[in-house]
Every structure is written in structure tokens, then in C-alpha cells.
Steps between C-alpha positions, in 0.01 A plus 500: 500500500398744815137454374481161469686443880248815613202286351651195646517609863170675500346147404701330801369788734165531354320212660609595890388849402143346405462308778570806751312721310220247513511428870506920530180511287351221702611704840322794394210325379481339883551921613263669288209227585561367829706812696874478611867593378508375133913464609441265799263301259762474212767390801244231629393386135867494422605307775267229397645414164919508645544149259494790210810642636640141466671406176275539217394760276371774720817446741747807308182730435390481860837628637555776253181598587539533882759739385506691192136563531562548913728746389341698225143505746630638778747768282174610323337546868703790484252665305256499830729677742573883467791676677193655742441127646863467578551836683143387653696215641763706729848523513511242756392204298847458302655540852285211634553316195912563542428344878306230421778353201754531767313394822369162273867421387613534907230298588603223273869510605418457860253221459696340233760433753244398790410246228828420425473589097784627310601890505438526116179323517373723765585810295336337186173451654504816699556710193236281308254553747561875583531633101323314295445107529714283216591764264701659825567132567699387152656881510658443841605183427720597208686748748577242767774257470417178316557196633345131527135552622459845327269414239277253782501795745361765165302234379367464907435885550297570202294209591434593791474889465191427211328249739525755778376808272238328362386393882551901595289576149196330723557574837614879512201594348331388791764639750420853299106481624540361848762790606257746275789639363388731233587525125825714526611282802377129304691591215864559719419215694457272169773703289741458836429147587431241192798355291394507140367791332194288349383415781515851689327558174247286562456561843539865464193530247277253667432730768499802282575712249700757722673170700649386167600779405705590809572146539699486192690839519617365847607179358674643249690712725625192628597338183693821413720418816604174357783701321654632810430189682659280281814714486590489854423160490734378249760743689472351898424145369853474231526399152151515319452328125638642192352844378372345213241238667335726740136584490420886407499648856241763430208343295438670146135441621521760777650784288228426276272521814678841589437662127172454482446623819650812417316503193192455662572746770540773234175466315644409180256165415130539402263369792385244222877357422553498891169235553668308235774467649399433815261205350791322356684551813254280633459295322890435482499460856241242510640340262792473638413406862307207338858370333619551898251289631555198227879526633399470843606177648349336784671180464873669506433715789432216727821392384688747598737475876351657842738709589514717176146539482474588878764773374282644240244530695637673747630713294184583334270521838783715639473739238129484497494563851778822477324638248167510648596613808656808295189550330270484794764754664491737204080524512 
């Protein structure tokens, strides 16, 4: 019986995963021939065919694979990144990192209230913006109070938080070459400033090798302090939801991230299982950031009210902003 309802979801899931893999081949194709980040082509390609997010065949496929594939990329990344890159980074980054969660989170308090938005919607899309985008987003929300416009104001954030990552995927790249920051100082700003980890991957590794790598250690970081984050949320903002129904707080995908990192940093893989690795992880990731861009909705973001999206964003050019300062400061 578990075979048969094992084969049964893989054919549900199996056509989403062909189209993302297929816009992914078609991205690198456009990279190999023609130049650019194969990731921002797979975003751009995906973005074109959104109707396959839609009901329809491809519609359960495409969403496991923005995640379970998201998730097993970026923990096989760990394979890249020795403990000598993250002692290369300096003590200070987790200390910036640590100031930037909780400088992000203040910021969207006070301009929540300028804006006249609820306290616990404020903290929702401060924490999503500061940790990492909708995963910190439907974590949060399970430790705040529920009550009538919960699920719009979840729904709302992670909306918003993708739509703003995958603008920050394009544009800090940019920001990166016109303040010539160099590859140790691209990859905090990128780690320290975008929302979702695919798209700090994608950013990250666009510029370079080195910038991704840093990049993603950095963002990681700051998915590690969802845990404490979400704890003294549910404390200061009263009864959160039932034990049972919350999210994992600390993503199985980051200790698997951690591991191999250790492994890696110890010398224990052959040079020729490590390029394997790495490969896949690439192709996972493109993958994946192609299911992201077939989920990205145009049409539902120009639905969505001023005044939240005026939060957002000033939540997310406010952190921008602190964090490059901080970086330019550091040298």
C-alpha cells in the first residue's frame, strides 16, 4: 500500500518537476551560449509560463519543487564552503547579522504604526523580511495570536516578501558593482540583505563563485536565528498556535548544510565526489528558482493594499541601506 501511494504521488509531482527542470535546462542553454546568470534566466523563463502554477497538472509539482529541491540544493552547497571561508569571514559578521534581524524588526514596528498597520502585522513582516522571506513568514505567524485577518495578512507577507526578493535577486547585483564592493563584502551584503535563500543564491553566484559562497553562509546565519526569533516572539506577542501545527523552527535543510560543511572542511570526500556534488547542487538550484519564477505573480501583486506594500518596502530598503552602510564601514 506505501508503494502504490509513493508511486502515486511521484506521478502527481512528476510533471511540475519536468517543467522546472525543463525551463532550468532551457536557462542554462540561454547561459552557456549567450552569457549571463543561468538563475536569473530560469527566474525570467519561469515567470513567463505563471498559468502552469494555475490549476492543472504541473500546479503540485511546481510547488514541491520550489521547496524540497530549494532545500536539498542549497543543503548540498554545503559541500563548497570549508570552516577556513567562515573564519575568513570575521567574527563580526554574525554580530552584524544579530543587528540587522533586530534593527529590520524595529524598523517595521515604528513604520507599521506611522502607517497605521496592526502590531502583529508589523512584527510578521519585519521578521519575514529580516530572517528569511515566507518560510520566516508562515513560522512567525504560527507564534502570534490568531485571529480574523491572520491567514490574509500570511497569505499578504509571503507575497510580497517573494516579489520583493526576486526584485533584490536583480538589482543588488548591480548595487554590488557600482559601490565596487569586493567578493567577501558582495557576499555579506547579499547574504545580509535578500529574503529568500534562492534568491541570495542566485544573486550570490551570479557575481561569483566566492560571492555565493559567502552569500549563503551569511544567509544561513540568518535563518538559524529564526529559532530564537520566533521564541521571543510567541513570548511578548501572547498565546501562539498549538505545538503540534508549528513549522520546524530550525530547517532540517540547514543542519544538512552544516554537516557537510564540516565534512568538507575535514577532507574526508574525494575532489571527484565533491564536483559531483556541487553539479547537482546546481542544478537543484536552478531548478528550483525556475519553479519560483512560474509562482511569481504579477497579477496578485498589483492587487495587493498600499500601505502594506509601502511597509515591506521599507522594511527591505531599510535593511538594505543598514547593512551596506555596515559593510562599507567594515572595508
Amino acid at each position: 500500500m506505501a508503494q502504490v501511494l509513493s508511486l502515486s504521488a511521484f506521478q502527481r509531482q512528476f510533471p511540475g518537476l519536468l517543467a522546472a527542470a525543463t525551463i532550468g535546462v532551457a536557462a542554462t542553454f540561454l547561459s552557456d551560449h549567450y552569457g549571463g546568470p543561468a538563475m536569473l534566466f530560469a527566474l525570467l523563463l519561469g515567470m513567463a509560463f505563471n498559468f502552469l502554477s494555475q490549476d492543472g497538472p504541473c500546479a503540485e509539482g511546481i510547488g514541491t519543487t520550489s521547496k524540497t529541491v530549494l532545500r536539498l540544493g542549497v543543503a548540498l552547497l554545503g559541500m563548497r564552503i570549508t570552516i577556513d571561508q567562515v573564519v575568513g569571514a570575521g567574527l563580526e559578521v554574525p554580530v552584524m547579522m544579530v543587528a540587522t534581524v533586530a534593527f529590520t524588526i524595529g524598523l517595521g514596528l515604528v513604520v507599521g504604526r506611522l502607517l497605521r498597520q496592526q502590531r502583529d502585522f508589523s512584527v510578521l513582516t519585519g521578521c519575514a523580511v529580516a530572517i528569511c522571506g515566507a518560510s520566516a513568514a508562515l513560522a512567525i505567524a504560527a507564534m502570534l495570536p490568531r485571529h480574523r485577518q491572520a491567514e490574509r495578512d500570511t497569505i499578504f507577507t509571503v507575497i510580497g516578501v517573494t516579489a520583493l526578493s526576486t526584485l533584490a535577486m536583480i538589482i543588488y547585483p548591480m548595487l554590488c558593482t557600482l559601490f565596487g564592493l569586493d567578493h567577501l563584502q558582495a557576499g555579506i551584503f547579499l547574504g545580509g540583505t535578500i529574503h529568500d535563500v534562492a534568491q541570495v543564491v542566485g544573486a550570490g553566484y551570479s557575481l561569483s563563485p566566492e560571492t555565493g559562497d559567502t552569500a549563503t553562509f551569511v544567509k544561513l546565519f540568518r535563518v538559524a536565528l529564526l529559532l530564537p526569533v520566533a521564541v521571543l516572539v510567541g513570548m511578548s506577542m501572547g498565546r501562539g498556535a498549538p505545538r503540534s501545527e508549528r513549522p520546524p523552527l530550525l530547517p532540517p535543510f540547514l543542519v544538512g548544510f552544516v554537516v557537510l560543511v564540516a565534512v568538507n572542511s575535514l577532507g574526508l570526500v574525494p575532489p571527484l565526489v565533491a564536483d559531483a556534488v556541487n553539479q547537482l547542487s546546481r542544478w537543484c538550484l536552478v531548478t528550483a528558482i525556475a519553479a519560483l519564477g512560474v509562482k511569481t505573480s504579477l497579477k496578485s501583486m498589483a492587487a495587493l493594499g498600499l500601505r502594506p506594500v509601502l511597509l515591506l518596502v521599507a522594511e527591505t530598503v531599510g535593511m538594505a541601506v543598514f547593512v551596506l552602510a555596515m559593510v562599507l564601514w567594515r572595508g
